[in-house]
N, C-alpha and C positions, 0 to 999 in steps of 0.2 A: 137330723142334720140342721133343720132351723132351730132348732134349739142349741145347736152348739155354736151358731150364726148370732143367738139371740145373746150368747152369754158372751160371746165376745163385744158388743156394742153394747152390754150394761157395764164393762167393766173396761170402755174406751180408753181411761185415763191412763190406764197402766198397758205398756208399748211391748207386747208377749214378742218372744223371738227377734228380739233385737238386732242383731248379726245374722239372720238369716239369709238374707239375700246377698251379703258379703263371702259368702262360700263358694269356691271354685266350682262345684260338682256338687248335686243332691239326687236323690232318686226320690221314688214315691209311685204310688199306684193309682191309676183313675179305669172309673167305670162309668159306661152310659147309657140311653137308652137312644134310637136314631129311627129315622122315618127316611126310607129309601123307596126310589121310584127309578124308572128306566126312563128315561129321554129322549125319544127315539122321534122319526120322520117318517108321516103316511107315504106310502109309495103311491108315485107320479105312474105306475104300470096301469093302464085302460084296460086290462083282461082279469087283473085284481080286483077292479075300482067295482068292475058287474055282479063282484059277489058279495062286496065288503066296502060297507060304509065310509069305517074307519078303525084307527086301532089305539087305543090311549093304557098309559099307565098310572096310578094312582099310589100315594105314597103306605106305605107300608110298616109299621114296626117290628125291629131287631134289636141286637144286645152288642156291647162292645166293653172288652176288658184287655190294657195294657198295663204293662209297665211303664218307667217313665224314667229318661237320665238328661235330666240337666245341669247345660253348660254356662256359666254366666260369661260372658263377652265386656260386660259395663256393668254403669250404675241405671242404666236403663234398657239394655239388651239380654237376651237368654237365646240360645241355641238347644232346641229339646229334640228330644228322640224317644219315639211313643210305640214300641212295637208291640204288638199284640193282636189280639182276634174278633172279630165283627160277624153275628150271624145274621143272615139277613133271609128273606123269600118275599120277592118281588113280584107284581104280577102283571100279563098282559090283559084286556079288554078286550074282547070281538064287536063290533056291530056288524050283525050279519044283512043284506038286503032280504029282504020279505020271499022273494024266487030262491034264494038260493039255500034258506031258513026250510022253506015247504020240500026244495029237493032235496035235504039231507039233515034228517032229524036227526044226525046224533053228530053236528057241531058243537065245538066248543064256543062259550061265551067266554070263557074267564082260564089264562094259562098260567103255572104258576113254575116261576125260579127259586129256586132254593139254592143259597149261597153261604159258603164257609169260607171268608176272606183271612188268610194269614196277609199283615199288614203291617208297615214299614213307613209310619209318617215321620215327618222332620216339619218345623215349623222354627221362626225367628219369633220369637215373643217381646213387642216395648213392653214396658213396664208404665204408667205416670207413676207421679210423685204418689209417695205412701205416704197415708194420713192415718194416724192412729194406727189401727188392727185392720186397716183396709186399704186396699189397694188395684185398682182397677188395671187391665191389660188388653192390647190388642195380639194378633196372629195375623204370618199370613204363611204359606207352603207348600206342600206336596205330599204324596203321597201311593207308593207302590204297593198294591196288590195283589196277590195269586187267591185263584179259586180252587181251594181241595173236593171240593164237591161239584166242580164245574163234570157234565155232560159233553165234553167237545169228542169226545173220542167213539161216543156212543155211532152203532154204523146201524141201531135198528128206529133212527127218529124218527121214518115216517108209520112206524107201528104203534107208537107211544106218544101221549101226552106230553112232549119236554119240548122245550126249545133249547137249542146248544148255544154254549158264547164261548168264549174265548177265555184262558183261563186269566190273563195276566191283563190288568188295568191300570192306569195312569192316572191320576188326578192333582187338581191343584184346588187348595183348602183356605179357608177365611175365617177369624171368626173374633169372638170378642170374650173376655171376661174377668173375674172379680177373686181377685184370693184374698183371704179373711187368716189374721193372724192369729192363732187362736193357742192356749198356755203350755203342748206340747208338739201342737202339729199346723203344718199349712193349709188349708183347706180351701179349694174354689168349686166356682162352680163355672162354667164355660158354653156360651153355645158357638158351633161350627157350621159352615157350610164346604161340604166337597162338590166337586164339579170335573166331571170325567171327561177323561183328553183323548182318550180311546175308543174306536169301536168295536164295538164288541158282540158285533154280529159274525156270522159262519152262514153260507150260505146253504139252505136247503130247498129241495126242491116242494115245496109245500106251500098252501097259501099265509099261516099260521106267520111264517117264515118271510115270504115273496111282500107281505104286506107294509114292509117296514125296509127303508132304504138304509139307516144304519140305528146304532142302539149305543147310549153310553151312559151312565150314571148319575141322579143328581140324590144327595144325602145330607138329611139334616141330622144333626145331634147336640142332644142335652149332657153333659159329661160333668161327675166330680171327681176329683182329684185330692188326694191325701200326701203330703209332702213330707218327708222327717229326716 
């Protein structure tokens, strides 16, 4: 890919894909790579707090491939629509206190979610001014979620390692980036931030569970995109 980045800025003079952004509708495919983590709030509960520290999430690597149909609105607007699929597995932290560590040698330190998000973003895309074979962009939008692999239904959680959530997520998205015009095809690179509007906790009666007052999503991603 830097190499095809490299050859379109040796050969800046010459302005590839001229009318491309004058087209009503284009499609194209974008893949990425995203670092997701859960967001969540230590619980304020006193009978929690005497076993458990605290409970934290750390960002995590997953995979994300959509399709892509854009709408152009102007000479500086696009309306996209990016459906596709995100796998992700996120995980929880235990800090367990030292008594409660000694009474029950076979806690968990570390829980893990595993997530198959069918995904439904939309975003406005500016455009600035296109210089040469380059052209920078902002986003901002949304974004619907289902979890095919989401746990919510499971009725055996306090026998198994899972935490349950909710299958359906909410978010609103940001992000920035660079399409590069290059002698057949559009190609960017993009980075994003999502930020979940949902909680997506279920409540179980467990401490695993009880230690976290809600839980919702924050995801970063590196994404490219192929346009023709």
């Amino acid at each position: 890919m830097l190499i095809l980045v490299s050859v379109s800025f040796a050969h800046g003079q010459v302005n590839y894909l001229a009318s491309f952004d004058k087209k009503k509708i284009h499609y194209g495919i974008q893949i990425g790579y995203t670092q997701s983590k859960f967001e969540n709030a230590y619980t304020q509960d006193d009978e929690v707090r005497q076993s458990l520290q605290n409970t934290l999430s750390y960002y995590t690597p997953g995979f994300h491939i959509a399709v892509l149909a854009d709408f152009r609105l102007g000479n500086y607007f696009n309306f996209r629509l990016l459906p596709g699929l995100t796998l992700i597995n996120r995980t929880f932290n235990y800090a367990w206190t030292d008594a409660y560590v000694q009474q029950h040698h076979g806690a968990d330190a570390k829980r893990s979610v595993e997530s198959v998000y069918g995904e439904i973003p939309f975003d406005i895309k500016f455009r600035a001014f296109r210089y040469r074979n380059f052209r920078p962009y902002l986003t901002a939008g949304g974004s619907y979620g289902f979890d095919f692999a989401s746990m919510r239904n499971n009725k055996n959680n306090n026998d198994q390692s899972i935490i349950r959530l909710n299958t359906s997520d909410l978010r609103y998205t940001t992000g920035v980036g660079f399409d590069f015009y290059l002698r057949y095809v559009k190609f960017a690179i993009e980075l994003k931030m999502s930020f979940g509007l949902s909680d997506l906790k279920i409540e179980d009666d467990d401490l695993y569970t009880r230690s976290i007052d809600y839980i919702n999503t924050r995801t970063f991603m590196l994404s490219f995109t192929f346009e023709g």
